[in-house]
Structure formats: structure tokens, C-alpha cells
MMTF fields as JSON, N, C-alpha, C and O atoms, coordinates in Angstrom:
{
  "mmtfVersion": "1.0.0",
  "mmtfProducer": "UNKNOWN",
  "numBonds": 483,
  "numAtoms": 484,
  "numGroups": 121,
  "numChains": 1,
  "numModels": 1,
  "chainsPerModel": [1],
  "groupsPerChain": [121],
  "chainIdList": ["A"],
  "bondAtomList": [4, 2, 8, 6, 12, 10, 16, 14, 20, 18, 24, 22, 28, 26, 32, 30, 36, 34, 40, 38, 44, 42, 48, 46, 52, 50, 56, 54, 60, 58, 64, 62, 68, 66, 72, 70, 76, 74, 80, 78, 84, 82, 88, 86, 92, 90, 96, 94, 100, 98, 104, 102, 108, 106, 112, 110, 116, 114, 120, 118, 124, 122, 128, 126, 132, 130, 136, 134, 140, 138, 144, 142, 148, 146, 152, 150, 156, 154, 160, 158, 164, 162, 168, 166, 172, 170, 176, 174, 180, 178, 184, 182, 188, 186, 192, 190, 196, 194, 200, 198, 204, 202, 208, 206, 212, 210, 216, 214, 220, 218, 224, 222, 228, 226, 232, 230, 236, 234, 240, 238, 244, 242, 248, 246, 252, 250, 256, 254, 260, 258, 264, 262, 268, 266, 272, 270, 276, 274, 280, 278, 284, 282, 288, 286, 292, 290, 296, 294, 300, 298, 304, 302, 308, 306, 312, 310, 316, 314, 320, 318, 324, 322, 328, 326, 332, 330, 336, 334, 340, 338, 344, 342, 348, 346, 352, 350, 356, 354, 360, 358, 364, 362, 368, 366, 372, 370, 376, 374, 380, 378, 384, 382, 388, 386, 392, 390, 396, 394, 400, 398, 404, 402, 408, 406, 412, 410, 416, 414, 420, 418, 424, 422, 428, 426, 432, 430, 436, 434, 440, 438, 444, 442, 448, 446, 452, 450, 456, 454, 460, 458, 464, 462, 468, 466, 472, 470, 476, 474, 480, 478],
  "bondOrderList": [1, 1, 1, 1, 1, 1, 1, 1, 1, 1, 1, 1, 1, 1, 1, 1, 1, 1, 1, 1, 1, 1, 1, 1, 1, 1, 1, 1, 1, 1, 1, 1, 1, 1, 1, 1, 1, 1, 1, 1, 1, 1, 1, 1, 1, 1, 1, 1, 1, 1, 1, 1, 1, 1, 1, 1, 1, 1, 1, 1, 1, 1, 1, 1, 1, 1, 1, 1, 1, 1, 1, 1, 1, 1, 1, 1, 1, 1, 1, 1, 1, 1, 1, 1, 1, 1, 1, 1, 1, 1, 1, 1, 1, 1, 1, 1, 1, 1, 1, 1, 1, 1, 1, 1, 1, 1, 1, 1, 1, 1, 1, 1, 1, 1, 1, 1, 1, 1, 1, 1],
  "groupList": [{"groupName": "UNK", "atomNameList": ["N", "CA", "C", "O"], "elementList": ["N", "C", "C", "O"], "formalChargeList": [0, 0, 0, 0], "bondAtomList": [1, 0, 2, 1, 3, 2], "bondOrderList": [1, 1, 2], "singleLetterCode": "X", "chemCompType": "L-PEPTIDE LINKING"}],
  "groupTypeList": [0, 0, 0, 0, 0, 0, 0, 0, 0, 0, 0, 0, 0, 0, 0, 0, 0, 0, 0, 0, 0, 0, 0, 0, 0, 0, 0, 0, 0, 0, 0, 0, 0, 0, 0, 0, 0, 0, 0, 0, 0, 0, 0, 0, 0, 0, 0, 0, 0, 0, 0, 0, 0, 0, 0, 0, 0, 0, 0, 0, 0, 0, 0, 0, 0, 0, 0, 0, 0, 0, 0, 0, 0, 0, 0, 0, 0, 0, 0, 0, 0, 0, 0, 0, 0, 0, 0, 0, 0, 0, 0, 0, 0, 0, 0, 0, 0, 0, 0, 0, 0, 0, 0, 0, 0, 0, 0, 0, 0, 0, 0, 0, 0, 0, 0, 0, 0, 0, 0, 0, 0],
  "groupIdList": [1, 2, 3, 4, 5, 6, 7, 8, 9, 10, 11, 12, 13, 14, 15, 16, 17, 18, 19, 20, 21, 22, 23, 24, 25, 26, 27, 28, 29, 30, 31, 32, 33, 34, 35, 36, 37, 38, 39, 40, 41, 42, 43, 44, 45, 46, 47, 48, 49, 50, 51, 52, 53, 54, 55, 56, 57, 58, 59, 60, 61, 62, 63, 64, 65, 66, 67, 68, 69, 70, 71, 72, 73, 74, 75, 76, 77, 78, 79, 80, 81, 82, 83, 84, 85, 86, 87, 88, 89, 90, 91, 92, 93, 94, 95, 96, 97, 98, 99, 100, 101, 102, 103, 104, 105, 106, 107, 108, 109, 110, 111, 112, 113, 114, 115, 116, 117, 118, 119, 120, 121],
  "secStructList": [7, 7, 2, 2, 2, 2, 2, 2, 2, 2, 6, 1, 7, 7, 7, 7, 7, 2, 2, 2, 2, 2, 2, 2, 2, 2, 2, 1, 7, 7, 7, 7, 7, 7, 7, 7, 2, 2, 2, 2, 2, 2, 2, 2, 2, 2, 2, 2, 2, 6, 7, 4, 4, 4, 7, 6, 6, 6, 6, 2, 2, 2, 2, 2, 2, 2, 2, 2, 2, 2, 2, 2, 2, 2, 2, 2, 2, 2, 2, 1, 1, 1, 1, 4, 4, 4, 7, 7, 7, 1, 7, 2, 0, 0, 0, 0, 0, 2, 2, 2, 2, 2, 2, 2, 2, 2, 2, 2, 2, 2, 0, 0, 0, 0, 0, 1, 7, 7, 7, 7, 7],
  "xCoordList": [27.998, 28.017, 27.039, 25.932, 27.184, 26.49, 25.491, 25.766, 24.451, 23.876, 24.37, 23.957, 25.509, 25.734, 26.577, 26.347, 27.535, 28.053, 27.371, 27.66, 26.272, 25.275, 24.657, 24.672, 23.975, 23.619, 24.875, 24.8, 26.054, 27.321, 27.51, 27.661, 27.472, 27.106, 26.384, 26.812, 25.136, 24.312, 23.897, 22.994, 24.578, 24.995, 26.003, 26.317, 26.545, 28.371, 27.757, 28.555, 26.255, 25.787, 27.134, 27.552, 27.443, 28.072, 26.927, 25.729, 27.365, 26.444, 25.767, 26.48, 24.592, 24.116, 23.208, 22.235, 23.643, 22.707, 21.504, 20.919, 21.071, 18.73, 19.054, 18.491, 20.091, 19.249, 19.415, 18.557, 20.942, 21.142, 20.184, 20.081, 19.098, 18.732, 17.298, 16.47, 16.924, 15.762, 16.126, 15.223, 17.318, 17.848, 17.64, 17.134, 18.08, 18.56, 17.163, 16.954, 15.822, 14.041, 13.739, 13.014, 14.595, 13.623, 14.531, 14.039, 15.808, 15.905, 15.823, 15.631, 15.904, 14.799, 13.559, 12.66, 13.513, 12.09, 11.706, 12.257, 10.748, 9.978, 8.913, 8.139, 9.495, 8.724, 7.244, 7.251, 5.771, 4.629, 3.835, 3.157, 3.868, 3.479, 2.069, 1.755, 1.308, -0.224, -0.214, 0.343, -0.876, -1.215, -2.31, -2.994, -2.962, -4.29, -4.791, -4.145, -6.15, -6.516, -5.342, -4.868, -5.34, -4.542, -2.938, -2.285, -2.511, -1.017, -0.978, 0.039, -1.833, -1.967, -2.177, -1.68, -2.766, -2.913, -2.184, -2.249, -1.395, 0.011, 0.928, 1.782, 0.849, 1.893, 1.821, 2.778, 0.881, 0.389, 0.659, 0.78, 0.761, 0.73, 2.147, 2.606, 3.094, 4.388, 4.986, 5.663, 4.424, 4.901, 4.604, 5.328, 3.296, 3.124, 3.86, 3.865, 4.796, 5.868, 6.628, 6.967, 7.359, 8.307, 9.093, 10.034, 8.711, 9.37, 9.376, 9.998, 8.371, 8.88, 10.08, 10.202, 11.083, 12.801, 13.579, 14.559, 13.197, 13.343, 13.015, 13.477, 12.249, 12.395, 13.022, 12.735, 13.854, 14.777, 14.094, 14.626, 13.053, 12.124, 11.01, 10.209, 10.384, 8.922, 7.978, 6.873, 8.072, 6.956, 6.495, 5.388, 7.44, 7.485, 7.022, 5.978, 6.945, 6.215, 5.062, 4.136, 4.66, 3.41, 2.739, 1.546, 3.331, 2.031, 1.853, 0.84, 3.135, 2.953, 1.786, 0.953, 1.713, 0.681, -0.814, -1.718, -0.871, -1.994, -2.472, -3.507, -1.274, -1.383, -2.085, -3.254, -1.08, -1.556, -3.006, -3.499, -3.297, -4.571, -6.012, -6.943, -5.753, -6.474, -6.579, -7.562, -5.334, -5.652, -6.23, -7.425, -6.045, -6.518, -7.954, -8.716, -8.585, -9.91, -10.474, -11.44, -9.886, -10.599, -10.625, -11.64, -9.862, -9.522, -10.726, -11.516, -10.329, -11.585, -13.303, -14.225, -13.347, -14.795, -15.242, -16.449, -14.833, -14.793, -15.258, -16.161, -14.453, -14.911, -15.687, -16.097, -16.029, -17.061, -18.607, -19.617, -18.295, -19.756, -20.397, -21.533, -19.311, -19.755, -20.225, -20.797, -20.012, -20.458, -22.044, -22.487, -22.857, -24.163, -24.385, -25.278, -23.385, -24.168, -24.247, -25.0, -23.36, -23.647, -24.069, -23.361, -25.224, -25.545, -26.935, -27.481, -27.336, -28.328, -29.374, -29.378, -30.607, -31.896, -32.642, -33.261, -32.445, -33.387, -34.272, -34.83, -34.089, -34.862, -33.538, -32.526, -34.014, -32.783, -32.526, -31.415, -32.989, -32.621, -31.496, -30.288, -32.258, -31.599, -30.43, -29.797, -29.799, -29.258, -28.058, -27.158, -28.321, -27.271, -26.745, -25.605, -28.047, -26.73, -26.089, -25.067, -26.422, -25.091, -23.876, -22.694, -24.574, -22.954, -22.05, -20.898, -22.809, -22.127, -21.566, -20.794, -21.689, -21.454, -20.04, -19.049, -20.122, -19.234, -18.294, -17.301, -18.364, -17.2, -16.191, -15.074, -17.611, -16.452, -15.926, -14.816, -16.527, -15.147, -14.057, -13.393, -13.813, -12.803, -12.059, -11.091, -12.749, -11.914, -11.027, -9.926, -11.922, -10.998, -9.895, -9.017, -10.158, -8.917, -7.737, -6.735, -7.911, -7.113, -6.135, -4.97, -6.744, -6.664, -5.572, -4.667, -6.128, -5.065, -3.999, -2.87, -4.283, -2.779, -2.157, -0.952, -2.77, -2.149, -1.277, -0.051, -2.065, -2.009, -1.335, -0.585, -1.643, -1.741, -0.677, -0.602, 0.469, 1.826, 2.709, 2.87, 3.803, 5.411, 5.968, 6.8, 6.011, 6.733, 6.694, 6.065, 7.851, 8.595, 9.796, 10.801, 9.195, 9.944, 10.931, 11.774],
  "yCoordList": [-5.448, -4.08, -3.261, -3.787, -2.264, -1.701, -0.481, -0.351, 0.243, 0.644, 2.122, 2.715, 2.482, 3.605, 3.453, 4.172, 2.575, 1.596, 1.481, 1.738, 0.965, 0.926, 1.957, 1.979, 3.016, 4.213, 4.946, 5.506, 4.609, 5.535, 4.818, 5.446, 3.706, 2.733, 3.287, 4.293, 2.756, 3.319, 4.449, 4.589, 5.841, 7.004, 6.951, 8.086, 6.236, 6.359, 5.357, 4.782, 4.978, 4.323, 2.851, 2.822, 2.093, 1.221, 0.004, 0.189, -1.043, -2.126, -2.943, -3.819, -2.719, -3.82, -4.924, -5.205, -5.343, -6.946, -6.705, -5.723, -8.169, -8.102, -7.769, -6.747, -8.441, -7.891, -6.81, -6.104, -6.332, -4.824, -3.842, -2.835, -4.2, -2.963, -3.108, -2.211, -4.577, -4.771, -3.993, -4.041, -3.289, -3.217, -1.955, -1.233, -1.239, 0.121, 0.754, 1.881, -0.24, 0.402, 0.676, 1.579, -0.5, -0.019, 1.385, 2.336, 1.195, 2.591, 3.703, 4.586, 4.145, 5.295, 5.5, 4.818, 6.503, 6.393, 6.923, 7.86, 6.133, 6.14, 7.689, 8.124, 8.299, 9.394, 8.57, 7.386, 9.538, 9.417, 9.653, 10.677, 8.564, 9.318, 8.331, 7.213, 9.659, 9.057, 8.517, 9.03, 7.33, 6.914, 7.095, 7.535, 6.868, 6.474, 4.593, 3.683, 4.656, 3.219, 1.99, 0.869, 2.498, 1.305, 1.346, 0.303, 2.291, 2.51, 2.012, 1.345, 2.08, 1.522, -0.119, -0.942, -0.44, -1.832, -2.678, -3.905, -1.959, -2.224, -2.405, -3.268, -1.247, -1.61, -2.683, -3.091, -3.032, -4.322, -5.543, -6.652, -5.465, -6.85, -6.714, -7.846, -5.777, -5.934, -6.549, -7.556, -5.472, -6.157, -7.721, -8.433, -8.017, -9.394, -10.511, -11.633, -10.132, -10.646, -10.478, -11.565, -9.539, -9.232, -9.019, -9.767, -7.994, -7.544, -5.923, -5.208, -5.433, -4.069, -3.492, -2.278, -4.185, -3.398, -3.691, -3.031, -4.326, -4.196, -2.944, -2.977, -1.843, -1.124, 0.404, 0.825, 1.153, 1.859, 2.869, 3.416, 3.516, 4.718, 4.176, 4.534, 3.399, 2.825, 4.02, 3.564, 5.597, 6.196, 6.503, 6.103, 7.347, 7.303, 6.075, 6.583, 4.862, 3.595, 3.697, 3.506, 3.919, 3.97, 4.793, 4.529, 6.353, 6.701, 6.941, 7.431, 6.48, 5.663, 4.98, 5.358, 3.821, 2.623, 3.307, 3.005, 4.635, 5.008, 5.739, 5.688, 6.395, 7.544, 6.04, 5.987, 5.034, 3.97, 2.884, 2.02, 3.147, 2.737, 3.623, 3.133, 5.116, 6.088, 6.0, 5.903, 6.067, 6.086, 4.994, 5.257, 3.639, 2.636, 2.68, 2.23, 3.231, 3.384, 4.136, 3.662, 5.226, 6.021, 5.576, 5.893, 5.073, 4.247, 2.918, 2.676, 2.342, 1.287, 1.978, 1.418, 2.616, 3.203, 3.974, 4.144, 4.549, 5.038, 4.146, 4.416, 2.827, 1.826, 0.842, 0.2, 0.603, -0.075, 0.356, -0.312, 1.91, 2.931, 2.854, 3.198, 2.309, 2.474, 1.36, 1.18, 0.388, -0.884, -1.587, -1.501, -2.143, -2.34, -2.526, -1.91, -3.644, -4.221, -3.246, -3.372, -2.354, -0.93, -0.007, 0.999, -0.02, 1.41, 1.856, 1.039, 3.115, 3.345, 3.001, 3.189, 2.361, 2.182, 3.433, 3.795, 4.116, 4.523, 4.298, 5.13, 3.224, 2.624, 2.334, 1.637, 3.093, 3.451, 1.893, 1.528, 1.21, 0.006, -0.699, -0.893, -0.957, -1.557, -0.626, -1.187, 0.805, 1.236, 1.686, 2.496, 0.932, 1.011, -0.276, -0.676, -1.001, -2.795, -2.711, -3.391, -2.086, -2.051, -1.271, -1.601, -0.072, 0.764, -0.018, 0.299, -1.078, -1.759, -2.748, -3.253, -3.417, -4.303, -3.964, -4.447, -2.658, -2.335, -1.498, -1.029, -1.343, -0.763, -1.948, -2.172, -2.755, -4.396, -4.902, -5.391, -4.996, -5.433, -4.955, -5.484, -3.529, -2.261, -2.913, -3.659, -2.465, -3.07, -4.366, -4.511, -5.419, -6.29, -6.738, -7.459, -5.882, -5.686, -5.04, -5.371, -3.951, -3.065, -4.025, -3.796, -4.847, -5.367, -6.7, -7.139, -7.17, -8.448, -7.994, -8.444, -6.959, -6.498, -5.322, -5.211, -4.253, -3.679, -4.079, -4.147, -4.271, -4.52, -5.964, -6.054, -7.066, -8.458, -9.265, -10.474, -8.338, -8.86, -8.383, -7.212, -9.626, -9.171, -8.478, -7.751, -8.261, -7.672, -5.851, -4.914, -6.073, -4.281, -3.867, -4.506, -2.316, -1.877, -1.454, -0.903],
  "zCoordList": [19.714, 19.235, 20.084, 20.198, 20.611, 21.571, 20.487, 19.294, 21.107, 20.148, 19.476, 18.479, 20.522, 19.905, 18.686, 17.714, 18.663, 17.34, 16.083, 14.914, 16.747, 15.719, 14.825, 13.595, 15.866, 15.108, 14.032, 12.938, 14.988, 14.385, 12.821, 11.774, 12.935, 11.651, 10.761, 10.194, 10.444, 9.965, 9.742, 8.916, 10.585, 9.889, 9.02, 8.661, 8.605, 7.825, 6.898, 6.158, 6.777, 5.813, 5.187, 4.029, 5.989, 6.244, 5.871, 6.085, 5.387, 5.273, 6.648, 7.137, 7.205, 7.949, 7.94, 7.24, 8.67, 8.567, 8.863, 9.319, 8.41, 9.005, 10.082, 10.475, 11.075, 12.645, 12.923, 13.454, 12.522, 12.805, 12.545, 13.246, 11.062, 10.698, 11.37, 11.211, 12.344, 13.036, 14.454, 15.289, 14.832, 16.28, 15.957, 16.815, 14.276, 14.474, 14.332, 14.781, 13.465, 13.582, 15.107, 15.525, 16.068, 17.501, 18.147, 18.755, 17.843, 18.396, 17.872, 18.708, 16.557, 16.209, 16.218, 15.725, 16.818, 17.384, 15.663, 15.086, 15.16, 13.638, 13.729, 14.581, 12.029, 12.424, 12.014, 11.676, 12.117, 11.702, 10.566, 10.478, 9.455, 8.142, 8.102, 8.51, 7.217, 6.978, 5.84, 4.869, 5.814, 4.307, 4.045, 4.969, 2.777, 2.471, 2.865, 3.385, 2.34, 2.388, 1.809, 1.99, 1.47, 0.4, 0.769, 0.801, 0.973, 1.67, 2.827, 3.016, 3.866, 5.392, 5.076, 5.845, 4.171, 3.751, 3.031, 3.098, 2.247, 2.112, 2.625, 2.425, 3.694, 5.047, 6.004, 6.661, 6.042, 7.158, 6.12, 6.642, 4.787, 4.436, 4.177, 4.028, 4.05, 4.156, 5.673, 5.876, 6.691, 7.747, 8.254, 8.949, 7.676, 8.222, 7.529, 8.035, 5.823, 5.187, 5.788, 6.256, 6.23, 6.972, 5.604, 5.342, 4.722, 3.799, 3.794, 3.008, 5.062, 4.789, 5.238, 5.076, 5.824, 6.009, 4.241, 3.898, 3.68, 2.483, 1.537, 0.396, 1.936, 1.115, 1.609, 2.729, 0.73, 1.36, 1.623, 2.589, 1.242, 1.22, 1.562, 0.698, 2.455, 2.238, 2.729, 3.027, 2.934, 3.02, 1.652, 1.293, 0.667, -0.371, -1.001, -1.411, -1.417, -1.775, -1.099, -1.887, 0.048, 0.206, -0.2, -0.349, -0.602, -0.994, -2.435, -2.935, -3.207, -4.383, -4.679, -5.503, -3.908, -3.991, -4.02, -4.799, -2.639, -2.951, -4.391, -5.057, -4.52, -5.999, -7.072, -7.453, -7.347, -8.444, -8.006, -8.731, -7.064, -6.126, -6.87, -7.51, -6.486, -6.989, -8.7, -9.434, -8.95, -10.724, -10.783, -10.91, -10.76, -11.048, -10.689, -11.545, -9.357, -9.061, -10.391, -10.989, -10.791, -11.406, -13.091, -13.713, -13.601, -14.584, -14.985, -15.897, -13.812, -13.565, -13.681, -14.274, -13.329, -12.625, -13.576, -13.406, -14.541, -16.046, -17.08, -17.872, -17.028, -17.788, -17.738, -18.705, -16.168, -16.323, -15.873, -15.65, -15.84, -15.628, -17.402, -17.729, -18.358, -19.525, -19.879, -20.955, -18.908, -19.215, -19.199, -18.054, -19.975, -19.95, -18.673, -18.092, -17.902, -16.821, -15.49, -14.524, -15.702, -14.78, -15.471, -15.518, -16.164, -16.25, -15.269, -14.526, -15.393, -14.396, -15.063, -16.28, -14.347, -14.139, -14.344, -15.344, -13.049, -13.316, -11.464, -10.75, -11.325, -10.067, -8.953, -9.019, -8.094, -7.006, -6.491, -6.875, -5.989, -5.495, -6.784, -6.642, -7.911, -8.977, -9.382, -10.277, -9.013, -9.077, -8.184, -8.408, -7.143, -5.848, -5.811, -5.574, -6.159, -6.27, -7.593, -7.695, -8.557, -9.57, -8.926, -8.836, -8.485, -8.065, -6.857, -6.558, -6.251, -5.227, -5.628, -4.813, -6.951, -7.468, -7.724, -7.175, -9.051, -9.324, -8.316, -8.872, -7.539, -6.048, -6.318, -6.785, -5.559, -5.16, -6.089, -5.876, -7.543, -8.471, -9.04, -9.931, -8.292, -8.788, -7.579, -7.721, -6.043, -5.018, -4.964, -4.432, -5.767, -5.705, -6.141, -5.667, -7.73, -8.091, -8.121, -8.753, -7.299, -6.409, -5.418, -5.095, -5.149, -4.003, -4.283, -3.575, -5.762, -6.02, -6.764, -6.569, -7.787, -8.663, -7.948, -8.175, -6.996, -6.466, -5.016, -4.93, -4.143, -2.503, -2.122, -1.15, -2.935, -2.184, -2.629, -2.407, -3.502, -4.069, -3.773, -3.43, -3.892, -2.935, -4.027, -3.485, -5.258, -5.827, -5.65, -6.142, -4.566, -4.495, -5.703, -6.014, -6.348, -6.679, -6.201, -6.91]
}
């Protein structure tokens, strides 16, 4: 199938195969969309699955992920600012390793229920 076949294909939204739709990513040239943290990190762990041609809109999903990234930051960071073991001191040192504490355990969980699973909507 030569590539103009191809494109003509996939305009007439015709069914194609994995390779086809790996032939028809290199010849459109891909437009440029920004993500946030968590969308760019999403994207790399899709591509290194080799599950991001699986999704039919993936700019839209990415910046999904960031939108539910953000709430979840802010969600998180609410509840455990109320929490004894983060509250402020008072004493800046003892008060920056709590807030660092609590970063990294918001991050990480960002990181395992949001970012680090194959399940695409």
C-alpha cells in the first residue's frame, strides 16, 4: 500500500491495522501540544507501553490526567495540612521537612493511582 493509499484511508476513516496506524503517525507530521507535569509523564509511560496509539484523542487525555493530577494535588494537600503530623511548628527547619514530607507523599500518590497505570479510558 503506498502512502498515499494510506492517508486516503484513514481519511475515509476506514479500519487500520497497528502497523498502518504506526506508518500513518510518521507521516503526519504531529501537531505540538503542551502538557503539564503529569501529562508529559503520562505520555512517556504510554509510549514506553506502546499503548499510546491506543487512544483516539490522546491530547485531550492528557490534559485530563493533568486536570485529575491537580485536583487530586489539591484534595490531598487539604487533608493532610489538617493532619497532626503536618502541622506547622513554628520552627522553619521542622517546618520545611514536614512540608517536604508531605509533597512527596501527595507525589507519590499521584504518581501510583494516577500516572503509573495502563488502565485508559
Amino acid at each position: 500500500m503506498t502512502d498515499k493509499e494510506l492517508l486516503a484511508k484513514a481519511e475515509a476513516n476506514e479500519g487500520l491495522t497497528v502497523n498502518e496506524i504506526k506508518i500513518y503517525q510518521q507521516l503526519v507530521k504531529p501537531q505540538k501540544h503542551v502538557y503539564g507535569k503529569y501529562g508529559t509523564l503520562k505520555r512517556k509511560y504510554l509510549e514506553d507501553k506502546g499503548l499510546d496509539w491506543t487512544i483516539a484523542d490522546i491530547p485531550a487525555y492528557l490534559h485530563c490526567v493533568d486536570k485529575q493530577a491537580e485536583d487530586m494535588h489539591n484534595v490531598l494537600y487539604a487533608k493532610l495540612f489538617s493532619s497532626p503530623l503536618y502541622k506547622w511548628t513554628g520552627e522553619f527547619m521542622e517546618d520545611y521537612r514536614r512540608l517536604t514530607a508531605m509533597q512527596h507523599a501527595i507525589e507519590e500518590e499521584i504518581l501510583s493511582e494516577i500516572i503509573y497505570t495502563e488502565e485508559v479510558v
